[in-house]
RODO-2510 file (C-alpha; in nm, 4 decimals, decimal comma):
residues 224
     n   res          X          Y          Z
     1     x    -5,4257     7,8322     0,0349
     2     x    -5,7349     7,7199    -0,0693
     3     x    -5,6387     7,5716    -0,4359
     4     x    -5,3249     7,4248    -0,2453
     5     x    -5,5688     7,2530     0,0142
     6     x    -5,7478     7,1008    -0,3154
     7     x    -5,4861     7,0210    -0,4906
     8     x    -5,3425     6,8032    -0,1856
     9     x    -5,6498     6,6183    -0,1170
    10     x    -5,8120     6,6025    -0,4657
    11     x    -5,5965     6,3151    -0,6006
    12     x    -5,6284     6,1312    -0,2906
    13     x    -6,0409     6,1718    -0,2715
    14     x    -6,0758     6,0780    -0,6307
    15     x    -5,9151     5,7169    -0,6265
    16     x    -6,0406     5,6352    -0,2847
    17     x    -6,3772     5,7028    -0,4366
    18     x    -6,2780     5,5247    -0,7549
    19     x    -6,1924     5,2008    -0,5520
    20     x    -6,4572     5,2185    -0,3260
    21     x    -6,7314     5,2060    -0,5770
    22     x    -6,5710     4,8969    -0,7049
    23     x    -6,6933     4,6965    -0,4046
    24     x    -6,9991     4,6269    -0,6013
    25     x    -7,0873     4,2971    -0,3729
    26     x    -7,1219     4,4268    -0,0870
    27     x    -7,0131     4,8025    -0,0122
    28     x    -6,8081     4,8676     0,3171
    29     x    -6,9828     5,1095     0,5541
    30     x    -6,8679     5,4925     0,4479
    31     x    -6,7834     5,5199     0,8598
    32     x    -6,5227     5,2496     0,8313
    33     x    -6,3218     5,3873     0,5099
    34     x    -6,3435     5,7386     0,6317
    35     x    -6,2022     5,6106     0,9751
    36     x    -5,9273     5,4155     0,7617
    37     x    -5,8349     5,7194     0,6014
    38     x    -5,8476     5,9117     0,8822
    39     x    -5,6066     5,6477     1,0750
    40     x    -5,3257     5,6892     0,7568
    41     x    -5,3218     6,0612     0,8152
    42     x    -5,2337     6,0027     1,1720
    43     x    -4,9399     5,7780     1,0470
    44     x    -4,7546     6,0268     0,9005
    45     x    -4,6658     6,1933     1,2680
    46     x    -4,5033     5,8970     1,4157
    47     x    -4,3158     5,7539     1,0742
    48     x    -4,2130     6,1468     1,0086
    49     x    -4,0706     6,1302     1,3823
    50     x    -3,8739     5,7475     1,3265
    51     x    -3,7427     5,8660     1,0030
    52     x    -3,6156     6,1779     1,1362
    53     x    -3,4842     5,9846     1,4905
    54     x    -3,3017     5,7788     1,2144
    55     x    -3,1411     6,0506     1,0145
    56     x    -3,0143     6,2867     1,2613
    57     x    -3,0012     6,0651     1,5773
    58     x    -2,9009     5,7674     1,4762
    59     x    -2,6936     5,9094     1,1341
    60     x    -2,8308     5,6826     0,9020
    61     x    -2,8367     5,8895     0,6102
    62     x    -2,7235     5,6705     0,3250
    63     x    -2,8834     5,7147     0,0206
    64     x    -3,0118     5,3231    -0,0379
    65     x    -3,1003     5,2754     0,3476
    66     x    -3,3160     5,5664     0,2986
    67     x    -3,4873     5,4811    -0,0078
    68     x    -3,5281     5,0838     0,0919
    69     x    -3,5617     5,0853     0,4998
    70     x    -3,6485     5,4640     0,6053
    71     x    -3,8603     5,4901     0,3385
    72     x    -4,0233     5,1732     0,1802
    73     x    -4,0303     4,9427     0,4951
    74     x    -4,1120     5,1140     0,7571
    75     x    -4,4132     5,3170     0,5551
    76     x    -4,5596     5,0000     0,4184
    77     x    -4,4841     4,8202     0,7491
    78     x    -4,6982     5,0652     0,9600
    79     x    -4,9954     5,1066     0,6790
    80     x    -4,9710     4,7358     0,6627
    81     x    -5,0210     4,6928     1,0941
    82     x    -5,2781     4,9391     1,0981
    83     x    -5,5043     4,7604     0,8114
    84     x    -5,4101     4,4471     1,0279
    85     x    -5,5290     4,5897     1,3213
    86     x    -5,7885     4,8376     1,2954
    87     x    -6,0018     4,6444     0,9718
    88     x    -5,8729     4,2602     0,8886
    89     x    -5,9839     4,1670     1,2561
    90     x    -6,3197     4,3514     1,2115
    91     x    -6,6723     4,2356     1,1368
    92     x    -6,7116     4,4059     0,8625
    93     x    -6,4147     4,2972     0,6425
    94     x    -6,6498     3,9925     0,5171
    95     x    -6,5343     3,9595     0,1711
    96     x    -6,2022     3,9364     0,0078
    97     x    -6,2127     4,2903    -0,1927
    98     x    -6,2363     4,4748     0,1246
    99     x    -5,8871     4,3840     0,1747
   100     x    -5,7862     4,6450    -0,1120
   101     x    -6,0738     4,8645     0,0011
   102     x    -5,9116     4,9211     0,3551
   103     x    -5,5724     4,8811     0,2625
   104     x    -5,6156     5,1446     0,0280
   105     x    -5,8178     5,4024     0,2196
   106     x    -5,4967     5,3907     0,5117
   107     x    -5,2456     5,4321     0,2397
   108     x    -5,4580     5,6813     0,0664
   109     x    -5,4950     5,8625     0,4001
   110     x    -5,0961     5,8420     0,4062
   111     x    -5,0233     5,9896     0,1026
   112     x    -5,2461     6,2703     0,0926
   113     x    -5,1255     6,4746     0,4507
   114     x    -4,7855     6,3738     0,2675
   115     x    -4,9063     6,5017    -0,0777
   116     x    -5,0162     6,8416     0,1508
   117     x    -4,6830     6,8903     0,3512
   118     x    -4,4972     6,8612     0,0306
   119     x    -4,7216     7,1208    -0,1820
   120     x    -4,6744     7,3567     0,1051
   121     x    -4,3080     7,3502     0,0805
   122     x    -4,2408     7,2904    -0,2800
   123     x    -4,5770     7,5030    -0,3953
   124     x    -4,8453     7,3815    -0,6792
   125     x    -4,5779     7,3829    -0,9143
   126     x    -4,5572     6,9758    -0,8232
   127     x    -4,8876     6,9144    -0,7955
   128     x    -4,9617     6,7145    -1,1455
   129     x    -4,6906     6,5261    -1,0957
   130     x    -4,7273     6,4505    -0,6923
   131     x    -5,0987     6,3160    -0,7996
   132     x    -4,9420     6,1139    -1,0740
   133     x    -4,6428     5,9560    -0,8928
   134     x    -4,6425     5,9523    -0,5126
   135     x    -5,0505     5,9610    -0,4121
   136     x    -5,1517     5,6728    -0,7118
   137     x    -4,8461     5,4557    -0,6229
   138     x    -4,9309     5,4683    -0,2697
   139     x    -5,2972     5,3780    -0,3566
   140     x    -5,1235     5,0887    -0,5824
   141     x    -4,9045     4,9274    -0,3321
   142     x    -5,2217     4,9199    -0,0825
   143     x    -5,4440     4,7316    -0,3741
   144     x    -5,1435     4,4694    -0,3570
   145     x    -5,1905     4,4548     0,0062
   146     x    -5,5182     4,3940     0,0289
   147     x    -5,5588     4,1864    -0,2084
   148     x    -5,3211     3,9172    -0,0431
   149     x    -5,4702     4,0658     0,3152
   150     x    -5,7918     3,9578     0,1370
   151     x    -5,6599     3,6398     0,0148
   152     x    -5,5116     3,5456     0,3393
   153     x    -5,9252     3,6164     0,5391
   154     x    -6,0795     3,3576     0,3405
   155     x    -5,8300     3,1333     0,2500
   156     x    -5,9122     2,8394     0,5271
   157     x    -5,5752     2,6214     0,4878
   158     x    -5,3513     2,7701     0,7451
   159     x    -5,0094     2,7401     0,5282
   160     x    -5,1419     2,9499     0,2564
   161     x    -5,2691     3,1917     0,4870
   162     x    -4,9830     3,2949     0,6808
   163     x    -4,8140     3,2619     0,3183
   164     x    -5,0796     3,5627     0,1957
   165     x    -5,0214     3,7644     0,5006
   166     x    -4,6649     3,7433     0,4566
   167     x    -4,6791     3,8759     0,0909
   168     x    -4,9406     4,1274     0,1802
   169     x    -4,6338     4,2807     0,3409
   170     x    -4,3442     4,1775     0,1724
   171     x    -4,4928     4,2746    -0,1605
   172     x    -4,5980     4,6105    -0,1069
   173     x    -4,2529     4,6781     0,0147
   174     x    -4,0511     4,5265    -0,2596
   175     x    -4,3127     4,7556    -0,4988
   176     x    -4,2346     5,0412    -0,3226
   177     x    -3,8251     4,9864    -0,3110
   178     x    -3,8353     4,9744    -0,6371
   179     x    -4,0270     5,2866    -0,7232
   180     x    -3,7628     5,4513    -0,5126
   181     x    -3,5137     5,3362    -0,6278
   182     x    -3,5443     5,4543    -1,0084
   183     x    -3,5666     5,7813    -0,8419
   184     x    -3,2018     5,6905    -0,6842
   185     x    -3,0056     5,4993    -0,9485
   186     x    -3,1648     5,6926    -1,3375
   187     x    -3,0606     5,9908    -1,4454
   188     x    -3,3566     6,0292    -1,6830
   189     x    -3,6028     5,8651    -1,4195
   190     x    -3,9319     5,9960    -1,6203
   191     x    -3,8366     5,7252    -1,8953
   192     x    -3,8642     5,4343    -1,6346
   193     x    -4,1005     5,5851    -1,3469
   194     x    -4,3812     5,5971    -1,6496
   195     x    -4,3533     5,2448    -1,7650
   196     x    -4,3267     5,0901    -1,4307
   197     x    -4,6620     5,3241    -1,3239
   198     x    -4,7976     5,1768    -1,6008
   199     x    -4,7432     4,8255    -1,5205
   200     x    -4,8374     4,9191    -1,1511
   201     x    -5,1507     4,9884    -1,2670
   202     x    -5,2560     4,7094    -1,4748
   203     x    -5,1269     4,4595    -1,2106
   204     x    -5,2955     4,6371    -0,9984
   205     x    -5,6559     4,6357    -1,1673
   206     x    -5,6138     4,2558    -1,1990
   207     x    -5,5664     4,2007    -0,8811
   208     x    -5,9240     4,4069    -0,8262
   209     x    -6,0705     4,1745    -1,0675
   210     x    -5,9215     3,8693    -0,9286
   211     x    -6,0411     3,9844    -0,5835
   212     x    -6,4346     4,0298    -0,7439
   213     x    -6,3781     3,7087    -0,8261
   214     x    -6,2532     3,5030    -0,5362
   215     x    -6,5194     3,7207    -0,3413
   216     x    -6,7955     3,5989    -0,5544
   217     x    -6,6486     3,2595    -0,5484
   218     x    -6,6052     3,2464    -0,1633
   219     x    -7,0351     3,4229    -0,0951
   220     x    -7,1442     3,0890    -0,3420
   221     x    -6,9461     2,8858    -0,0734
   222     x    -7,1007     3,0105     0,2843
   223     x    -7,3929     2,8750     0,4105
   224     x    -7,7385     3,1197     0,3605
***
């Protein structure tokens, strides 16, 4: 039980660590991420109970619907209203990289009591591979979301910031349709699911660096 306990949570402490010592402007208080975290472990009860309502209840059990709506919406539309709610409203989110910080600390949060609920039913068998695929995409499709989250903050002209918050959604969603879908629609998924991971992440390490960037750009700006 023990090496299964590690084995769910490892992956998930690792790149939350990873991106959190990337805030190199200004580190977010530890309370704050761990709270983050702690807020997308909590999401997995109620999403867990709406897919389930909409599977058995409501018999919406096609294959697509649940890989684009059951799945990809409604996960990256709760992670996306708790970031909203709980950190891009607070104090502390005072430069744009915190965005991705928070953003990925809820999905992170997410994907690791998923990551443990699967390893207890499917064994450590899957573990390599659940760290690989599932917990890093979920931390990639929050760095898209806080990034635009992050955008949308400290962006001043109105237009372009409901535009931002509107892809810091909308994006995340689209990424995370398409990872499921490969898993739907190619035989020999692990020929596709690699490449796209691998473009996932590079995207997704500009968009850190493009954050550092704007951040630094936007401290010059504000008045000392």
């Amino acid at each position: 039980m023990i090496a299964l306990v590690g084995a769910a949570i490892a992956p998930g402490i690792a790149l939350m660590s990873y991106f959190y010592l990337r805030d190199n402007l200004q580190p977010e208080p530890i309370s704050m991420v761990v709270r983050s975290f702690l807020f997308g472990i909590l999401l997995v009860f109620p999403i867990m109970i709406l897919q389930y309502i909409m599977q058995t209840e409501w018999n919406l059990t096609n294959a697509w619907f649940q890989a684009i709506a059951s799945s990809a919406l409604v996960e990256e539309y709760f992670k996306w209203l708790v970031v909203y709610h709980t950190a891009y409203k607070h104090v502390e989110f005072d430069e744009p990289y915190d965005g991705i910080v928070y953003a990925v600390a809820v999905s992170l949060g997410f994907a690791t009591l998923e990551n443990f609920l699967y390893l207890i039913i499917n064994g450590l068998d899957i573990a390599f591979w659940r760290a690989l695929l599932p917990v890093s995409s979920h931390a990639l499709f929050g760095i898209w979301m806080g990034y635009y989250l992050g955008k949308g903050k400290f962006t001043e002209r109105p237009a372009l910031k409901h535009r931002f918050l509107a892809l810091s959604l909308f994006i995340p969603i689209l990424l995370h349709a398409l990872y499921n879908i490969i898993f739907l629609t190619v035989e020999q998924w692990g020929w596709v699911i690699l490449p796209f991971m691998l473009l996932l992440w590079w995207f997704g390490l500009k968009k850190v660096e493009s954050a550092h960037r704007f951040g630094s750009k936007t401290a010059k700006s504000r008045p000392h």
